[in-house]
Every structure is written in structure tokens, then in C-alpha cells.
N, C-alpha and C positions, 0 to 999 in steps of 0.2 A: 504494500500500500504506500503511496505517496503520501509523503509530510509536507506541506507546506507552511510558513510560520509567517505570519504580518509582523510589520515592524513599523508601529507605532508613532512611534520619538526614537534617536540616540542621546536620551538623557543617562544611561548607562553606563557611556564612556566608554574608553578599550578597556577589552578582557583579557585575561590569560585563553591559549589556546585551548587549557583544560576545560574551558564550559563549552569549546567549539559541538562537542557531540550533548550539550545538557541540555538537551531544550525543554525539559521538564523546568527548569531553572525558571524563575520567574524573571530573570536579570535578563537573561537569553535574549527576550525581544524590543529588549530596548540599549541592547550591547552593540558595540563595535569589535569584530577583532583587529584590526590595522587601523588608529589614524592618522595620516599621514598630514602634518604641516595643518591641524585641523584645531579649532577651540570652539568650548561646550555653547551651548545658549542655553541660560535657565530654562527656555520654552520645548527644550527637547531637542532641539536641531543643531551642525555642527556648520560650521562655517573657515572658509579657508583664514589662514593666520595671517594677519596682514607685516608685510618687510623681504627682504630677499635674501637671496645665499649670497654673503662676500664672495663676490669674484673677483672684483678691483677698488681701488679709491678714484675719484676723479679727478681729473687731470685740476683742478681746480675749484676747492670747497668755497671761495668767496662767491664764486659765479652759482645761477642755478640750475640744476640739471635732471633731466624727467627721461623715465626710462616703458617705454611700448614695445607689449608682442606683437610679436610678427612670424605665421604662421604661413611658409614657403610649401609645403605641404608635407603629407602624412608620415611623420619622422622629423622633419625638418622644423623645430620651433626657434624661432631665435629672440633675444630680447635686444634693443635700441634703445642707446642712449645717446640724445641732446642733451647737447649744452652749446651754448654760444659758437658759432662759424665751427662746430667739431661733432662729427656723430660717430660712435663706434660701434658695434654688432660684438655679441656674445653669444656662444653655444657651447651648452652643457655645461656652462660654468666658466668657457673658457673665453678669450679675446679670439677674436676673427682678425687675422695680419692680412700683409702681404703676403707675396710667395717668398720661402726663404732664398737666399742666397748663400756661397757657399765662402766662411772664413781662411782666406791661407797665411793670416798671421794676425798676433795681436802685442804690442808692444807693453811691456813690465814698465809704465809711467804714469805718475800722479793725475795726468792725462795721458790716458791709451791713445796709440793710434792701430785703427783697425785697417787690415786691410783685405778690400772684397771686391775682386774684380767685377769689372763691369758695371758698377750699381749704381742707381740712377739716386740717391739720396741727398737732401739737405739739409743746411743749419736749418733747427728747430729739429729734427723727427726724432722719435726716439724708436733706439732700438734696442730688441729680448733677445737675450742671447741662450743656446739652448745647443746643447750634444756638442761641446769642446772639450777636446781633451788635450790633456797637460794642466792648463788652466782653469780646473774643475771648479773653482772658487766664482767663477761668472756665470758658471749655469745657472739661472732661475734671475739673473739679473738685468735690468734694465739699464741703458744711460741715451743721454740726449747726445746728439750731433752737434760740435761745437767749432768746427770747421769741414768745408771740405776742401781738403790737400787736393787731390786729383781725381778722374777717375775712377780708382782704383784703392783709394788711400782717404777716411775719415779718422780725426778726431773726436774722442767722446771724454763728456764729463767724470770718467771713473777713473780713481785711485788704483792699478794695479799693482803696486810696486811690491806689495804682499802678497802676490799669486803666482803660482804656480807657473813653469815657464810653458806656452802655449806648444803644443806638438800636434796638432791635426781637429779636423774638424767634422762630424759626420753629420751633426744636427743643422749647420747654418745660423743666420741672423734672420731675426724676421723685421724687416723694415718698417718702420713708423705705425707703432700699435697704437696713439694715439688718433691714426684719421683709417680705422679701418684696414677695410680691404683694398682698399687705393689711394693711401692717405690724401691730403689732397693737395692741388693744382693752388698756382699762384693765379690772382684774380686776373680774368681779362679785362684788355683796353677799353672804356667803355665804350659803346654803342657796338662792340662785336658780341658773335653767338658762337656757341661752343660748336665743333667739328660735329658731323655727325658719326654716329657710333654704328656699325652693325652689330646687329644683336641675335643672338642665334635661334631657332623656333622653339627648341624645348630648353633654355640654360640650366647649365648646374648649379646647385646650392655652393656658395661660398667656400671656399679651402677652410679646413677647422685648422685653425692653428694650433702644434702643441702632438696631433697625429693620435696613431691607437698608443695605448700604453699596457697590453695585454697579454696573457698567456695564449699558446697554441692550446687546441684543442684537446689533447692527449696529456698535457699538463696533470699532475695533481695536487688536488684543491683539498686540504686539511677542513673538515667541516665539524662542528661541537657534536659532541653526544649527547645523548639523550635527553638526559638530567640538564644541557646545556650549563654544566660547572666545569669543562673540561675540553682535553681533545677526544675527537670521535675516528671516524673512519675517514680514509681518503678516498677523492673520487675522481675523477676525468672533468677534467676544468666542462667539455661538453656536454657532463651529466648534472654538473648541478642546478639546480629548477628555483629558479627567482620566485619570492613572494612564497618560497615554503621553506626552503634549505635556511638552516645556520653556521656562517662558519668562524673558526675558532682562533685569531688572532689578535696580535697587538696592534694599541690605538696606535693612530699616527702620532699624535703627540706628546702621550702620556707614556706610550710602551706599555700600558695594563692590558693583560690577556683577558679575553671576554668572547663569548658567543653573541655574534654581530648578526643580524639579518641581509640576505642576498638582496636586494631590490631590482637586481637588473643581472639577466647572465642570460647575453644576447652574441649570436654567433656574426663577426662580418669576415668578408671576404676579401683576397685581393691585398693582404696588407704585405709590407717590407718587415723581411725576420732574421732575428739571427740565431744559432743553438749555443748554449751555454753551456758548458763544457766546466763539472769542479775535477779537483785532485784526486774526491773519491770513484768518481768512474760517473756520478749522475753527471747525465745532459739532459735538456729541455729546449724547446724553441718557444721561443719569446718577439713579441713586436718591436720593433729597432727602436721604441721611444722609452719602454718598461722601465720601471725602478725599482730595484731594491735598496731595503736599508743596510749600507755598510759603515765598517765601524767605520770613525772619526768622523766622517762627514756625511754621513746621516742619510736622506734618502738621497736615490742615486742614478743616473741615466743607465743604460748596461753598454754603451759605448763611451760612458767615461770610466769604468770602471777601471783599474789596471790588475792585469795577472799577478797574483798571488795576495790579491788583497782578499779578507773576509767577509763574506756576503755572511748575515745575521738570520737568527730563522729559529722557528721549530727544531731545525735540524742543519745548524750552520758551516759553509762550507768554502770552500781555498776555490778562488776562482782559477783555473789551468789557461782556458783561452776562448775565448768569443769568436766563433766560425760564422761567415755565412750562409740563410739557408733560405731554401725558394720560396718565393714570393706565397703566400697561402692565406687560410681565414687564420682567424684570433678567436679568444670570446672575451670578451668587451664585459665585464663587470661594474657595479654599484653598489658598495656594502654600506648599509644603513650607520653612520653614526663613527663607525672605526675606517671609513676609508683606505682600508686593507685586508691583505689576506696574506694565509700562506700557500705558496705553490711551488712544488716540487721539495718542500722542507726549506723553504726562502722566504722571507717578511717581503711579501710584494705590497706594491702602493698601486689603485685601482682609479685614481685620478689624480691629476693639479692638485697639488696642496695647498690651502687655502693661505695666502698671505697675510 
């Protein structure tokens, strides 16, 4: 026989999943089990929680700045923010750039000088710097453009002279993240109109800046036991089921181990990888962007990592060497609250850390 249960009000609030099967329970029909980003109303109804996820500060708090969805289609949500002669785009959290470009050096001076062939940049842009290696101390860092040399050859406002000496670059620069995805043009002469553009019949959604940051599919994902006070079984990064799995890692910031909620364990395709190769014989493929947490310097791109340094974990281990490996899907994770997991016995990070 079929049960069906009306649901009244959520004056109940969330529940433990234990009353999930009680619907004898008087609580039952006026419970939530999940709310997400949600607060109560005396009158029984929930409503969404008004403010947003830090993603960024604004390029300038005296000014005022308002921020609009914008919904490119099904998958595709992005949020817009104006502020004065500047609008920038963000997805899933993250800044929408340019397209990178690729660093082949960066100079150890209280002003760096960068240098990135070909790139069309100027005083004012700012640029994020991301997947350098040597100079691992600029990953996650931003600086403005404070001349341009050539070219070929920018000045930026950062202090390197305490970094690490630069050796290669696989991540790039992304050019001026404060105008977007094209930061912007110098105003034209008046009484001209801008060129015309062609525009293609079906365009793509914007470049996500920042790329996947994922485990392969064959990956294994440490998930909490039962009782969720512990670790459980591992599983095939592909096997674990969003919106039911818990898995069993440290916070990102705190380091306390806790059974965390999957929210998202979505498969895409098509990504850039590399296999990770420790001392003890584990390898794994992993998205070219993935972090794990290593000592000293914390969480960590896996092409700035260097050979024999210690990736941290469940089950922590001596990095041997990072190979390349074919191009293939990922699974694209969202853990509720700890924005991590473990995979393959590695403290992996499952997005952008929050600044």
C-alpha cells in the first residue's frame, strides 16, 4: 500500500535522518531533512537566508556595488556585479578572467617584473597568478600592473624578494580579474561606435577561471561510517551519491576531522590530468588544477608540488613524481561545510578557498 504524508508547515525544522522512516512521528510532517541556506518563519514556512558566499571583496568598498543573476542556461548560473564603469561575473564561487597566458619568468623584486609573452595588458589590471612553480608563495595571489616594460615584460605591485626563485609555469596569469572576461577597453573618441562584433549562433558560456580541481573517477573517496564519529569505507570517487553519502575529513581550516555531507558528486568530461605517483607505489589521476594539503605551505596546486615533498592525509605520503595523463572526465565534488575530502588517503580540497 502506498503512504502518502501532507506536509502542512516546516515549523519542525531539520531533522536527524533517524525520523527519515518515523512517520508515525508527529514531528514527521512538519520536519525538514536538509535545509539548505534556509531560516524558520514562526508561520511554519522557510525562506531563503538573505547575504552570499564570500567569493571576493570589491575592488572598492567606498563606491556602491549590486550584484544580479544571471541565468545563461540549465547548469550555467552566474552572479554580476556592478559597481561604477566595472562589472565582473562569478561562477560557483569563483571570478570569471581572461584567458590565461603562459608565465616564463618572474623576477625576486620588491617590484616583480613579470614576464609573459605576447600579452596585450595594462597599467591598472590586475593580475591572479595560479600553477607556478619554484615561486609557490604567489599562487593564490593577486597584484596590479604598475608599468608596462614591453610586450613581453610587466611590472607589478608585489614584494617578491621573499619567494621562492621562479622555475616554470603550468597554470599561467589570468589577466585583469577586475573587468571580467575582457576587462575593459579604453573609452572611445567621442561621436564614434564600437566595431562591430560577430557573434557566433549558439556561444559558449564564459571560461571559468581557476578550471576543475578534481579527482578521476577510479579515485578513492574515504567516506564516515555509520555512527558518522569516524572513518568508514572507501569508494570510487564515481560511486559516491550527492545528497546521501558522508565523507570523513579535515576542515579546511580548522584541520578537525568530521563526517561532512556530499552536496555535489557530478561527473565532467574532457578535463586536463595528471597521475600522481607516491614512494609507496599509490598512483591516482587527478585534474591539472587539484590541491592537496602539504606540509608547510598548506593547501596546494599538484603542479606546484615538488618531488619528495609530503602530501598530508588519512594516509600520508612522499610525492615520487607527477606524470602526464590523457585528457579524460573528473568528478567534480561539493562537500557541505569542510570543503574537503580525502582521496586516495590525500587531504584533497574540492574548491577555491575562501579568502
Amino acid at each position: 500500500m502506498t503512504f502518502r504524508a501532507s506536509y502542512p508547515s516546516f515549523a519542525g525544522g531539520e531533522v536527524s535522518e533517524a525520523v527519515a522512516a518515523r512517520w508515525d512521528v508527529a514531528k514527521y510532517t512538519t520536519a525538514l531533512s536538509l535545509a539548505r541556506n534556509t531560516l524558520g518563519l514562526a508561520q511554519g514556512g522557510q525562506y531563503n537566508r538573505p547575504g552570499f558566499l564570500l567569493c571576493d571583496t570589491v575592488p572598492d568598498s567606498s563606491k556602491a556595488a549590486v550584484v544580479f543573476p544571471f541565468i545563461f542556461a540549465t547548469g550555467n548560473a552566474y552572479a554580476l556585479e556592478f559597481s561604477p564603469l566595472l562589472m565582473r561575473i562569478y561562477y560557483r564561487g569563483e571570478l570569471v578572467t581572461r584567458p590565461k597566458l603562459t608565465i616564463t619568468g618572474i623576477s625576486n623584486a620588491t617590484q616583480a617584473v613579470v614576464t609573459v609573452p605576447d600579452h596585450d595588458y595594462v597599467v591598472g589590471w590586475t593580475l591572479a597568478f595560479d600553477g607556478v612553480a619554484g615561486m609557490i608563495e604567489i599562487n593564490g595571489l593577486r597584484a596590479k600592473v604598475i608599468e608596462v616594460i614591453d610586450g613581453n615584460q610587466v611590472r607589478i605591485d608585489l614584494n617578491t624578494t621573499a619567494f621562492g626563485a621562479f622555475s616554470g609555469d603550468t597554470g599561467g596569469v589570468a589577466g585583469d580579474v577586475q573587468g571580467g572576461t575582457g576587462g575593459y577597453a579604453p573609452p572611445l573618441p567621442p561621436g564614434e561606435d564600437p566595431p562591430p562584433v560577430d557573434q557566433p549562433d549558439d556561444p559558449p558560456p564564459p571560461p571559468i577561471g581557476g578550471g576543475t580541481k578534481c579527482p578521476g573517477p577510479d579515485v578513492l573517496v574515504l567516506l564516515a561510517n555509520e555512527a558518522r564519529d569516524g572513518p568508514g569505507e572507501q569508494v570510487r570517487a564515481a560511486d559516491v551519491r550527492e545528497g546521501q553519502d558522508f565523507v570523513w575529513a579535515p576542515h579546511e581550516v580548522t584541520g578537525e576531522w568530521g563526517a561532512y555531507f556530499v552536496l555535489l558528486a557530478k561527473r565532467v568530461e574532457n578535463q586536463r590530468r595528471h597521475t600522481v605517483v607516491l614512494e609507496d607505489g599509490r598512483s591516482d589521476i587527478y585534474a591539472h588544477r587539484h590541491r592537496f594539503f602539504v606540509e608547510k605551505t598548506r593547501w596546494t596546486m599538484v603542479e606546484s608540488i615538488a618531488v619528495g615533498t609530503v602530501i598530508e592525509g588519512y594516509q600520508p605520503g612522499v610525492l615520487a613524481s607527477i606524470d602526464p595523463a590523457e585528457d579524460g572526465p573528473v568528478i567534480e565534488f561539493v562537500i557541505h561545510r569542510a570543503r574537503t575530502l580525502v582521496t586516495g588517503g590525500l587531504s584533497s580540497h574540492n574548491v577555491k578557498p575562501i579568502e
